[in-house]
Backbone bond lengths (Angstrom), bond angles and torsions (degrees), N, CA, C in turn:
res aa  C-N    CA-C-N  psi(-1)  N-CA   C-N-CA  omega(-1)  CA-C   N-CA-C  phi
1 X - - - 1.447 - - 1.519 108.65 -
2 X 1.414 115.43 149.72 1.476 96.81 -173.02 2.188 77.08 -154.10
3 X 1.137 112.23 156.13 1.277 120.56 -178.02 1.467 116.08 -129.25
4 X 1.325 132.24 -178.79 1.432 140.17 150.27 1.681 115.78 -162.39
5 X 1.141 76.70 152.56 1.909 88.41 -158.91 1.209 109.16 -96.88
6 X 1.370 148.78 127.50 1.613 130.29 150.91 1.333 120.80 -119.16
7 X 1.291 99.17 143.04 1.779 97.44 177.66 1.580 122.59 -79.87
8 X 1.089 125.26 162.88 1.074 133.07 -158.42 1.893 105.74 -140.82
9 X 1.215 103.37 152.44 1.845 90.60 162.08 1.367 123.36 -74.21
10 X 1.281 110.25 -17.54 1.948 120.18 175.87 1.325 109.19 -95.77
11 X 1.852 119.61 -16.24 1.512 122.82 172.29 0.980 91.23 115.70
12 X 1.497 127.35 -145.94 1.854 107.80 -114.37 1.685 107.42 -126.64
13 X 1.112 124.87 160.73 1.860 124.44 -159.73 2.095 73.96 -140.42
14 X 0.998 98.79 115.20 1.536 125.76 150.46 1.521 130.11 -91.37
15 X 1.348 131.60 100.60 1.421 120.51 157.36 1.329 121.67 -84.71
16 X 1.164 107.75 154.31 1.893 101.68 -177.09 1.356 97.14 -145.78
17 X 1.251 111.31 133.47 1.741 112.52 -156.32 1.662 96.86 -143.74
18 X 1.078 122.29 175.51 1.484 125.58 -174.56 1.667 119.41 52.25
19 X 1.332 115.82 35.43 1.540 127.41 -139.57 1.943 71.67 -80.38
20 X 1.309 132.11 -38.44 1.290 125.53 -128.59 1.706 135.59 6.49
21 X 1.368 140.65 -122.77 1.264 128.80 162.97 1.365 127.45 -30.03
22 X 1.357 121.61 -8.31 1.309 127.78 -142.75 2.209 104.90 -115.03
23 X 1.126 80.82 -10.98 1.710 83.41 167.26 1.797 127.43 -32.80
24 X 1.307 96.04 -56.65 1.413 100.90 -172.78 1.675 117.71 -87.17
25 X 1.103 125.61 -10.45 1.380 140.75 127.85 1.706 120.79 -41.60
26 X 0.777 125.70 -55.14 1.029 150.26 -157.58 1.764 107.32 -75.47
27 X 1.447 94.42 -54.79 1.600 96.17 -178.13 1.844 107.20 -101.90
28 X 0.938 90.59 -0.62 1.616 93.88 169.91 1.917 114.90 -66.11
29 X 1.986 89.09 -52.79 1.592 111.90 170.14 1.872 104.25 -36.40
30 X 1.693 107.82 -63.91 1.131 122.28 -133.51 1.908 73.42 -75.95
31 X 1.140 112.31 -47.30 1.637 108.35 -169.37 1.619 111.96 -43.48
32 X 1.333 121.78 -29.49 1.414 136.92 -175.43 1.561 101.75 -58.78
33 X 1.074 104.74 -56.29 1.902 124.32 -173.98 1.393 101.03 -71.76
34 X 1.255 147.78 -32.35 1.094 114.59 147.86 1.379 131.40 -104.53
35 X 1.286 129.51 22.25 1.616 125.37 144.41 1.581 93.20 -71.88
36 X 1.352 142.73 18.83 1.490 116.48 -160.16 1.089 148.80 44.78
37 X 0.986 131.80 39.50 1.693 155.34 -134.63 1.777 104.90 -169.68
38 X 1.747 119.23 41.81 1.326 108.61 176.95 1.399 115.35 -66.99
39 X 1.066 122.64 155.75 0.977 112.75 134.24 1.808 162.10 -65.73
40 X 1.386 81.22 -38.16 1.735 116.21 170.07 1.691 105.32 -27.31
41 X 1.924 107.22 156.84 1.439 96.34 -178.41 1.812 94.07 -98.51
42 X 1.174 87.79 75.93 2.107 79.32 172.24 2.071 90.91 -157.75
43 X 1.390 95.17 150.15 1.708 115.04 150.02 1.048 118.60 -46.53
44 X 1.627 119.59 -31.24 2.091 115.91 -138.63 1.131 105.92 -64.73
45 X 1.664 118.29 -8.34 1.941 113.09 -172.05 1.649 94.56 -71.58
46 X 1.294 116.84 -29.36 1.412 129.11 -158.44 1.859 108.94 -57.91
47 X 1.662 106.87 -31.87 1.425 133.72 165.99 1.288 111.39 -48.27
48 X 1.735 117.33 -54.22 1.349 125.52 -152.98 1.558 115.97 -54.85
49 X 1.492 118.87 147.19 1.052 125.66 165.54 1.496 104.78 -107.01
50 X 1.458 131.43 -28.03 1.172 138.15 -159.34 1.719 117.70 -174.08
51 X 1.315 110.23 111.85 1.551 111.94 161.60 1.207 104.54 -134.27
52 X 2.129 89.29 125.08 1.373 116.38 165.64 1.447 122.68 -106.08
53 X 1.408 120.58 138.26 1.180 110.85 -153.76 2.249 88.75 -117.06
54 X 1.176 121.47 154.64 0.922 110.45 158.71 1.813 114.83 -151.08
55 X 1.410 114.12 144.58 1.679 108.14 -170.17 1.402 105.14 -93.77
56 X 1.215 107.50 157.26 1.973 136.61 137.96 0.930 135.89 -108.73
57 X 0.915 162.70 152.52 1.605 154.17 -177.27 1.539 108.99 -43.21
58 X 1.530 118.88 -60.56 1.168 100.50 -161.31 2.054 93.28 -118.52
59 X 1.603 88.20 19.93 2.345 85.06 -177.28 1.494 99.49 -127.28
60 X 1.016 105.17 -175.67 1.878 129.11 168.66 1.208 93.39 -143.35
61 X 1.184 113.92 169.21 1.496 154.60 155.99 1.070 118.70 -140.09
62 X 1.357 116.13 136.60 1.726 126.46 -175.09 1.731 98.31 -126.40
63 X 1.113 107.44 135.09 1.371 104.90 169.51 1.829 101.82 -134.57
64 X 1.388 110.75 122.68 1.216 133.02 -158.06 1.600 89.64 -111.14
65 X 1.617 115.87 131.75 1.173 115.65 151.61 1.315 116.80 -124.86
66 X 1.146 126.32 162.87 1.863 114.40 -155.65 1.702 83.09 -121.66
67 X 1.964 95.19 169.00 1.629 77.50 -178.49 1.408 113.04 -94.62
68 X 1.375 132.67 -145.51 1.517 135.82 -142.25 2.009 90.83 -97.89
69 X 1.009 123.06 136.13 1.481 136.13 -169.16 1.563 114.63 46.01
70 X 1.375 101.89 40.67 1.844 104.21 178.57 1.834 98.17 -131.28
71 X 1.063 75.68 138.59 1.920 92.24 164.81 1.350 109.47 -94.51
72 X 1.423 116.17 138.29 1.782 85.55 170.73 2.235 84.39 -110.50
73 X 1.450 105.82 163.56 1.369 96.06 -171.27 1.405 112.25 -104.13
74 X 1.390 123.41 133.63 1.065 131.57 -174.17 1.468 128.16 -59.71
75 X 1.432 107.46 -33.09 1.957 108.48 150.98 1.393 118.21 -61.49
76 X 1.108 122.16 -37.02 1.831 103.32 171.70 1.115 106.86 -89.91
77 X 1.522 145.09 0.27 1.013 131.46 139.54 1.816 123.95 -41.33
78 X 1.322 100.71 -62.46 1.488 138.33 -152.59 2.157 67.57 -62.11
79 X 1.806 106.79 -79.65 1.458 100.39 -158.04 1.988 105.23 -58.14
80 X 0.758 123.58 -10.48 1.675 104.87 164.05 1.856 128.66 -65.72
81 X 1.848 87.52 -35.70 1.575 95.70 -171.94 1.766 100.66 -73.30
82 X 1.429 115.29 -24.12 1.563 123.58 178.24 1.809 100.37 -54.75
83 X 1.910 98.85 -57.30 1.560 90.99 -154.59 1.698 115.41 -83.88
84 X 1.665 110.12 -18.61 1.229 113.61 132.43 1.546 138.41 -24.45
85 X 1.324 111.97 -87.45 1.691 116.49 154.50 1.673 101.90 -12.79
86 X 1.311 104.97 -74.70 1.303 127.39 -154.63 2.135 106.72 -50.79
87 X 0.994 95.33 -76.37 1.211 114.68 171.40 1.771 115.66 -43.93
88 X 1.435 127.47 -37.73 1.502 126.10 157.42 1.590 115.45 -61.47
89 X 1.269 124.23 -21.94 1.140 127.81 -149.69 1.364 109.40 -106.35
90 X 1.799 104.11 -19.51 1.510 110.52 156.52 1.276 137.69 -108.44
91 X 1.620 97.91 15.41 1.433 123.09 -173.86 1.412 90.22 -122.20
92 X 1.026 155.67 42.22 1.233 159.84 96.74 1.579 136.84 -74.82
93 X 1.434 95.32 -27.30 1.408 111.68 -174.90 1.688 114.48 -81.49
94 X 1.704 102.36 -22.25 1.371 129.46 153.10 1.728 118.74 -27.06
């Protein structure tokens, strides 16, 4: 899995590409974060106004909007999508 982040003026547009087998893992995670229920070791869902998630065969896209005078920050972004990654990758190996 390999990702990239961009900022936005409403906050942040995620691609996630090289997902291979790992799709449905993957958006299950991301489904958690927006019922509000992350897992991740960070607050930043706590920011959210909105995560939309959308598929491709082998990508995602996340489009994160933060709420009204909040940043959400792009390193605890960046370290969730790591421990994410991380965490499918040993729950498969299971």
């Amino acid at each position: 899995m390999k990702y990239n982040i961009d900022e936005n003026e409403h906050g942040l547009d995620i691609s996630v590409d090289n997902i291979k087998d790992k799709k449905k893992e993957l958006l299950q995670a991301f489904q958690e974060c927006q019922e509000g229920h992350c897992s991740c070791p960070t607050e930043e869902f706590k920011k959210l106004e909105s995560l939309h998630v959308e598929q491709a065969d082998d990508a995602i896209k996340i489009h994160i909007k933060s709420r009204k005078e909040v940043k959400i920050d792009k390193a605890e972004i960046n370290r969730c999508l790591d421990y994410t990654a991380e965490r499918i990758e040993k729950n498969t190996k299971e």
